[in-house]
C-alpha positions, -999 to +999 in steps of 0.1 A: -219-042+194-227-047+231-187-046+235-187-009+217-216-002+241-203-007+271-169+015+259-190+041+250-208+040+284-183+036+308-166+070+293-199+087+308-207+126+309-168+130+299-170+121+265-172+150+240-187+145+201-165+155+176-171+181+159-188+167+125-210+146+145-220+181+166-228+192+126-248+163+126-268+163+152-276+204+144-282+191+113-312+168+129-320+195+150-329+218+123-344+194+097-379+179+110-386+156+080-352+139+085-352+140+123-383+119+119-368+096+096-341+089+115-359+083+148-380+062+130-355+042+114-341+033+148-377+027+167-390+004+138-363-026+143-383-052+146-388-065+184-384-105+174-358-125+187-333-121+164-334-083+174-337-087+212-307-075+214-307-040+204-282-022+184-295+009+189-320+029+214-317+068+207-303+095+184-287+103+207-269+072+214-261+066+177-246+099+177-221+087+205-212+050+193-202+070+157-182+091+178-162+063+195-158+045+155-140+076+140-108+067+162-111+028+157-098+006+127-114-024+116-107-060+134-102-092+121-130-119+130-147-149+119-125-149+087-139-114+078-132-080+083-154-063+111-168-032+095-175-008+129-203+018+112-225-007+096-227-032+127-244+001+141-267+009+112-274-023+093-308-026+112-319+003+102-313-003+068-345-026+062-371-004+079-393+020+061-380+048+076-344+037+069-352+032+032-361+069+030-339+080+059-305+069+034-318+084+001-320+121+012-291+135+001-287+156+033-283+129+054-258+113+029-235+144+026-232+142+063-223+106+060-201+117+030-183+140+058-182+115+082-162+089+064-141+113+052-133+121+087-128+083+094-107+082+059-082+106+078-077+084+108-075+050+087-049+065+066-027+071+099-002+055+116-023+052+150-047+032+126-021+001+127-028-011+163-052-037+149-018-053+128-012-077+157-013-111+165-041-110+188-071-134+178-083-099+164-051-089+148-045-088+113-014-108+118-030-139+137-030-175+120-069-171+110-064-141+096-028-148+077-048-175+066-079-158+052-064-133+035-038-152+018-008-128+029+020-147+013+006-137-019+009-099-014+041-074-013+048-070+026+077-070+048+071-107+072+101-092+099+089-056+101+070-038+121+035-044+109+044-060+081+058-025+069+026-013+060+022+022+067-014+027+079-047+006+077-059+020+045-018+010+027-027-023+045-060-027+029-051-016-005-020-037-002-008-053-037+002-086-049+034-099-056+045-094-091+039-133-106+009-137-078-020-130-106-006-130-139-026-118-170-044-145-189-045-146-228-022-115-230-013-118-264-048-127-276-071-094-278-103-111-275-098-125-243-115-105-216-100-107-181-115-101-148-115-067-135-113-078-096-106-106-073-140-113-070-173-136-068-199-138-096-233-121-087-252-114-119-249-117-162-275-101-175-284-097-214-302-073-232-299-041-212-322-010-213-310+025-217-335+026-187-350+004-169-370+000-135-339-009-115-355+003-081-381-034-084-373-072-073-354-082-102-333-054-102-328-048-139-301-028-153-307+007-160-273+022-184-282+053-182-284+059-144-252+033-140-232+053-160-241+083-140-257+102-171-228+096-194-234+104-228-222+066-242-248+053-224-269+046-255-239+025-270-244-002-244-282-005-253-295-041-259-261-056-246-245-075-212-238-069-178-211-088-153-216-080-121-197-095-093-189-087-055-155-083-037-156-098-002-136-075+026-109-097+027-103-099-011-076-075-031-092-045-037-075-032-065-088-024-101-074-043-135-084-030-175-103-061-187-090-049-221-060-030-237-076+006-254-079+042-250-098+054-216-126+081-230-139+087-199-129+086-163-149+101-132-167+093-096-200+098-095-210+106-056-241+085-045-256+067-016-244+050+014-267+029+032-295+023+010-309-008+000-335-022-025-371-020-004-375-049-029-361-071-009-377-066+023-366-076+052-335-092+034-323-058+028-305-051+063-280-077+041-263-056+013-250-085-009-291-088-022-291-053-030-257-054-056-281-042-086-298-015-071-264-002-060-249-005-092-272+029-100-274+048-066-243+043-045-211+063-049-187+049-079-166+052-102-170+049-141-142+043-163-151+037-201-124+023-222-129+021-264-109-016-268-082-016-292-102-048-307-128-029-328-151-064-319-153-053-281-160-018-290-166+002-263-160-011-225-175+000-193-162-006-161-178+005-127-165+001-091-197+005-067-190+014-028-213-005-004-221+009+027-190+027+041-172+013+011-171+049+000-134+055-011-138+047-052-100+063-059-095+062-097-057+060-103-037+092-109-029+084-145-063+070-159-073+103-179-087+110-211-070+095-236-042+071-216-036+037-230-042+005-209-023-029-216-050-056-204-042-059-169-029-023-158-040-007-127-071+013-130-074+024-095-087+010-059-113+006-030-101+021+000-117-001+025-143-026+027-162-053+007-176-040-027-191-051-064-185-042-097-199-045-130-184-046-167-204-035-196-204-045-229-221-037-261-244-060-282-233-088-294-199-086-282-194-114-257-196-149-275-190-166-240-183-162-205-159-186-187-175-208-163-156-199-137-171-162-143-210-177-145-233-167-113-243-198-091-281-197-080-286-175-047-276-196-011-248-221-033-210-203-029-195-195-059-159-201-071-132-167-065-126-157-100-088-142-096-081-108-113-070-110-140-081-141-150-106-147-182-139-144-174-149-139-214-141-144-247-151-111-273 
């Protein structure tokens, strides 16, 4: 941050906002209730010492380090993907203002055009100066190493690895016999949706529940974005699990059926559970509240085992984790082989949940079970078994 600062500083009185972040701050200008919010937001960091140093001072000067973040792609560091937009906002997050600030919807349709903004540049070619082999690069030893590339389709003598822009890098797939499908011949093994890291299992869900409170409870009804099968899920079990940045961030079918339903429900970008305090300025705590208020997608899927029933599958953005791209053939009524592409994130860490009806799951796999909060949990591989029906 102090880095992006000092960039956005020493361009001085030359450097000229584009033009969605001119909408944005007319947008400010003109809306009192959320000018105040935002101001707030920024003023109430605390002043402690793990805030002395500050991320932000103005609106004016988070106006100008957005500006400077729509022509950069994320770095590599610390084993992790640096994620530019949040390392601006994420102390905002946690402060009363902030709480309210990212739940109007005004200020999240101009976030919604921001990103989208952003999208256009990560899809680019200019977006693949951070494939390198600087200690930041993408093609360095820690990061080769952290993301596993061996395991994925790329080209090790080309140019970039032959990738095409940051987003084809990010969304990059694995070889063909890097994550085979478990059980495939056995239709009441369930198989993990993503490469990803247990978070929750919860039992017993509400068609509506209080999911805004510390325990974060399952709410069907506003997960699944108001659709109509909601009901169906009622009294039965949620497997929620998170995706870190550097993980694949493609979608599998946990189950071969029919898809009934397929759609992306826009949502939220930055908020967080007020539940959770102080804590909430890290996202990770907040993975059930976002489940029901952040942008995501919603793919149900009637099993072709009449014992699994119907299936729910959601893919929840987190923070500028935004892109929820369903793929171009998951319709209404396409079959899925357990295992087939459902679609992808376009950037980012995320979470997703599965849902299932009552009394279908007799078992989860161990490997799929949530470890208590602060103790790591084991990577569960897509398409692995994570239950058995």
């Amino acid at each position: 941050m102090e880095g992006h600062r000092q960039r956005v500083r020493s361009r001085g009185d030359d450097l000229e906002l584009h033009p969605v972040l001119v909408e944005f701050r007319d947008l400010l200008h003109s809306t009192p209730i959320l000018r105040m919010h935002v101001n707030e937001m920024i003023a109430q960091v605390p002043k402690t010492r793990k805030y002395r140093q500050r991320h932000l001072d103005s609106v004016e000067e988070l106006l100008l380090l957005i500006n400077e973040v729509l022509g950069m792609a994320p770095e590599f560091g610390d084993q992790n993907v640096t994620l530019p937009l949040t390392a601006i906002l994420d102390w905002t997050m946690a402060t009363s203002a902030g709480f309210a600030a990212y739940r109007d919807e005004r200020l999240n349709q101009m976030i919604r055009r921001i990103l989208s903004v952003w999208s256009e540049f990560l899809s680019s070619p200019q977006s693949l100066y951070v494939l390198n082999d600087s200690p930041r690069g993408w093609m360095s030893e820690a990061a080769r190493r952290a993301i596993g590339i061996e395991q994925y389709r790329h080209d090790p003598d080309g140019a970039h690895w032959g990738f095409r822009s940051w987003n084809d890098f990010f969304t990059r797939q694995f070889k063909e016999d890097a994550r085979p499908v478990e059980a495939p011949d056995d239709d009441s093994v369930i198989v993990s949706a993503c490469e990803s890291t247990p978070y929750a299992i919860a039992r017993d869900v509400q068609v509506l529940d209080a999911f805004w409170i510390k325990t974060q409870p399952y709410s069907l009804r506003d997960m699944l974005a108001g659709a109509e099968e909601a009901p169906r899920f009622a009294g039965g079990t949620v497997y929620q699990a998170f995706l870190s940045a550097t993980n694949y961030h493609r979608w599998h079918s946990p189950v071969s059926g029919t898809i009934v339903k397929a759609f992306v429900a826009p949502g939220t970008y930055y908020s967080e559970a007020d539940s959770e305090g102080a804590d909430a300025e890290d996202p990770v705590v907040s993975q059930g509240y976002l489940a029901h208020v952040a942008t995501r997608a919603v793919i149900l899927i009637e099993a072709d085992n009449p014992s699994i029933g119907l299936v729910a599958f959601v893919a929840v953005g987190m923070l500028e984790v935004s892109s929820c791209l369903i793929g171009s053939d998951i319709s209404v009524g396409h079959h899925v082989t357990k295992g087939d592409e459902l679609g992808y994130f376009q950037f980012g860490g995320s979470t997703h949940c599965l849902v299932f009806e009552p009394g279908v799951v007799d078992s989860f796999d161990l490997r799929a079970v949530p470890q208590p909060r602060n103790t790591p949990s084991p990577l569960v591989l897509v398409r692995s078994k994570i239950a058995t029906a």
